[in-house]
C-alpha positions in Angstrom: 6.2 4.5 -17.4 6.5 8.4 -16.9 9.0 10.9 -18.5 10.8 13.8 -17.5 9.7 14.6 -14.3 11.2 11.8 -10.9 9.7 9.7 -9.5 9.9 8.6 -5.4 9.1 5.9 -3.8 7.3 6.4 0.1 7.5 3.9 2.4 5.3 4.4 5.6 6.8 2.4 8.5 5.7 3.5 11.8 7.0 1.9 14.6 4.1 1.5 17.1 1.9 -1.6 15.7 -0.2 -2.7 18.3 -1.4 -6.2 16.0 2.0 -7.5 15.9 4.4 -5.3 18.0 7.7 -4.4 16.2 6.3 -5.4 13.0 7.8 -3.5 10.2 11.4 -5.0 11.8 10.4 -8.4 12.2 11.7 -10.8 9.8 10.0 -12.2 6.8 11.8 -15.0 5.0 15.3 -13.7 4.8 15.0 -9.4 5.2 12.7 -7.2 7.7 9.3 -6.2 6.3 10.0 -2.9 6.3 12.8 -4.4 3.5 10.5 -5.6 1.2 9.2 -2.6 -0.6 12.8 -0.7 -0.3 13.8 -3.7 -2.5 11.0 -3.2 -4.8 11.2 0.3 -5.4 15.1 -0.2 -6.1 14.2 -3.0 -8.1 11.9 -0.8 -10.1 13.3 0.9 -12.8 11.0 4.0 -12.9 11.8 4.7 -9.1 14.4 7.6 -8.7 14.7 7.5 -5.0 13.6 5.6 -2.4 12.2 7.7 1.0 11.2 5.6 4.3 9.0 8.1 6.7 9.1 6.8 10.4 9.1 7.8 13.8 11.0 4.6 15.0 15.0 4.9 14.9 15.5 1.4 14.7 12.9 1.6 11.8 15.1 4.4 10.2 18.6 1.9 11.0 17.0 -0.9 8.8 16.1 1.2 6.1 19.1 3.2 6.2 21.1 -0.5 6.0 18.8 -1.3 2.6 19.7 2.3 0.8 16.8 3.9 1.5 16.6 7.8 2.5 14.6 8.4 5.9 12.4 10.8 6.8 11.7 11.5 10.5 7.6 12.2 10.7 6.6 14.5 13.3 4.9 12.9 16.4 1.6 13.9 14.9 1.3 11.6 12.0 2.7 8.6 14.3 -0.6 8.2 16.2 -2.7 4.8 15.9 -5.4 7.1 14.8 -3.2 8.6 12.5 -4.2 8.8 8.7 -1.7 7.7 6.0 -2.8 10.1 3.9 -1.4 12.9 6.2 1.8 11.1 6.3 1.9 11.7 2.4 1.1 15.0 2.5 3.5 16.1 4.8 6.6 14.2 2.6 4.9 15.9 -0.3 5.3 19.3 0.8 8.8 18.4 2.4 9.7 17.3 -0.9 8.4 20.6 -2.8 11.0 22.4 -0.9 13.7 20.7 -2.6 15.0 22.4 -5.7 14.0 19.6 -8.1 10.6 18.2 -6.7 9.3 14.6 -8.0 6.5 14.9 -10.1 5.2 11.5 -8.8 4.9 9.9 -5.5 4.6 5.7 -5.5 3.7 4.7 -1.9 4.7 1.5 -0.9 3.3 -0.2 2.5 5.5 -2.5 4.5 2.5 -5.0 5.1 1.8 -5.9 1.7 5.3 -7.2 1.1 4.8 -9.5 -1.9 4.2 -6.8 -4.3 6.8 -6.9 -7.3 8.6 -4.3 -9.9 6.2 -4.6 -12.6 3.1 -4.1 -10.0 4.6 -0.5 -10.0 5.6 0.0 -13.6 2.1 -1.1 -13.9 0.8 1.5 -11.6 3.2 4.4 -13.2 1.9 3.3 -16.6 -1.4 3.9 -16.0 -0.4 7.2 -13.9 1.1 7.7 -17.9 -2.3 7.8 -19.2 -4.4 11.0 -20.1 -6.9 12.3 -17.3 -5.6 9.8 -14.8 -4.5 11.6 -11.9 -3.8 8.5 -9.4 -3.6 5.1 -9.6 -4.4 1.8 -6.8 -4.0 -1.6 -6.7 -6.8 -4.0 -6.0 -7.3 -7.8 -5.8 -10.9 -9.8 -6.2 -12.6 -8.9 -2.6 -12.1 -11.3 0.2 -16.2 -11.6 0.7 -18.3 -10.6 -2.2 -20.4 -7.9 -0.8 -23.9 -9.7 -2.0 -22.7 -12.4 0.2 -22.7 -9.9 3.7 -24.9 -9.6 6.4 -25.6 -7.3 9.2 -27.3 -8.4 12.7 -29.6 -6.5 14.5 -31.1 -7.1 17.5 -30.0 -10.8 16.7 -31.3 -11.2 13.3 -29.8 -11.0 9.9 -30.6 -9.6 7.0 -28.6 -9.0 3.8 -25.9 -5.8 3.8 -27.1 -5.1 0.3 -30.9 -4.6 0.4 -31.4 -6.1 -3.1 -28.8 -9.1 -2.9 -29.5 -12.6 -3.2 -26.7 -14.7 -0.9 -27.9 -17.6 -2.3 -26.8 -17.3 -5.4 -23.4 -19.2 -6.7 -20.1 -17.4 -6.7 -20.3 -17.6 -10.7 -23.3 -15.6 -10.4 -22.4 -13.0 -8.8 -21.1 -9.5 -10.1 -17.6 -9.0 -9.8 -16.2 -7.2 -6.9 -12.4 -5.9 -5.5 -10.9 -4.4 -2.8 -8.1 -2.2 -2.2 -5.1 -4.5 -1.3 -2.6 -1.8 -0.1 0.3 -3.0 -2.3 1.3 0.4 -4.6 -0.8 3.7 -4.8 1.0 6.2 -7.1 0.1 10.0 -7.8 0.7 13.2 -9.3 2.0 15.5 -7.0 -0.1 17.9 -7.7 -3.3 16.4 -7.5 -2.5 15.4 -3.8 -5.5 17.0 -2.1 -5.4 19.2 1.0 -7.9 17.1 3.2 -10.0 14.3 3.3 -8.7 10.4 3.7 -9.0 9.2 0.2 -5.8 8.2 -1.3 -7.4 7.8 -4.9 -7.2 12.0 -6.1 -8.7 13.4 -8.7 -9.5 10.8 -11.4 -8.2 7.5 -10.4 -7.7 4.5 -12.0 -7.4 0.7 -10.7 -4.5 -1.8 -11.6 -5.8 -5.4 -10.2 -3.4 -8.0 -8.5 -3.6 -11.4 -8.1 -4.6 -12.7 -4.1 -1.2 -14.5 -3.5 0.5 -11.4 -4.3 -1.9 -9.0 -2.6 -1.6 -11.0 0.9 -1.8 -7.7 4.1 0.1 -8.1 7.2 -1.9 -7.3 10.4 -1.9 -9.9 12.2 0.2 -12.9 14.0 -1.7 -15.6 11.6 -1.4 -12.9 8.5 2.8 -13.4 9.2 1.8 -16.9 9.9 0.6 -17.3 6.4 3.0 -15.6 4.6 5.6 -17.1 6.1 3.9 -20.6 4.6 3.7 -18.8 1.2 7.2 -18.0 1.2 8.3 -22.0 2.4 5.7 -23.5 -0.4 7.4 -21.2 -2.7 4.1 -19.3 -3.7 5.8 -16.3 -3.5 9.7 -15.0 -4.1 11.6 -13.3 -1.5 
């Protein structure tokens, strides 16, 4: 957990998803999605405030109705081409206008809902650590990347030169990917370009799959919606 300086949650919730339309305000179990990490992050004990940045009013009414601050992003960083990292950068330097600036920023994503409190104390505690100047969640990768392919010209060959499909999933070296659910950073390593959201030195917190589950999709709500009924997951 960090001392002295604040910490603040960001939510990112824009309001023009073209994979489900109205997403972040659709229901999920008994709360929008956009709900989900505002509960978290108030649920989180480190978490001193709780900012949602949005270009959709009916984005900013939901979180406004969960006790979340909003943040009205400029048209600019509200583009499907848009990079999240931007979005950040902007509520950083916002927030460095205040006259007690956070020293950390925990960003939260709507579409990995299932995240819980001590996901982020876990990410804040290794934010704690010496050198570590940012922290991100991953989960064991979907598709081992020994077990890829690329086509060309209508035949395969392996994505890795050197790796042997073949071989059984025990066999194989371990590999992760980034499953959106908490990134957390020092303010002031936040870099002033590039779209890496791991600055400086960064560090890795790993999450289980049920947990790590990312909304894009109709059958992605589909299955978390079966998650939630089989009681795999809390709301």
């Amino acid at each position: 957990m960090t001392e002295g300086d604040s910490v603040v949650a960001l939510v990112p919730a824009r309001g023009g998803s073209k994979g489900v339309p109205g997403k972040n305000v659709r229901e999920l179990g008994s709360k929008p999605l956009v709900a989900w990490p505002i509960d978290v992050a108030q649920a989180t004990s480190s978490v001193d405030r709780t900012i949602v940045s949005t270009d959709d009013e009916e984005i900013a009414a939901v979180a406004r109705e969960y006790g979340a601050e909003v943040s009205m992003r400029p048209d600019r960083l509200a583009g499907d081409d848009s990079l999240v990292v931007d979005t950040v950068r902007y509520t950083v330097e916002t927030l460095q206008d205040e006259s007690d600036p956070p020293g950390t920023v925990v960003m939260l994503e709507p579409t990995t809902p299932f995240r819980r409190p001590e996901d982020v104390e876990a990410c804040l505690d290794r934010l704690a650590e010496p050198g570590v100047d940012s922290v991100a969640t991953f989960t064991e990768a979907a598709v081992n990347p020994h077990r890829t392919w690329q086509v060309e010209d209508g035949r395969p060959e392996t994505f890795l030169p050197e790796a042997t499909p073949w071989q059984p999933r025990q066999a194989l070296p371990a590999a992760y990917q980034l499953n959106g659910a908490v990134y957390a950073f020092d303010v002031d390593a936040v870099s002033d370009e590039g779209p890496s959201l791991l600055f400086g030195e960064p560090a890795a917190v790993v999450m289980e799959p049920t947990r790590s589950l990312d909304i894009d999709t109709e059958l992605d709500f589909a299955v978390a919606e079966q998650l939630l009924a089989e009681g795999h997951v809390r709301d």
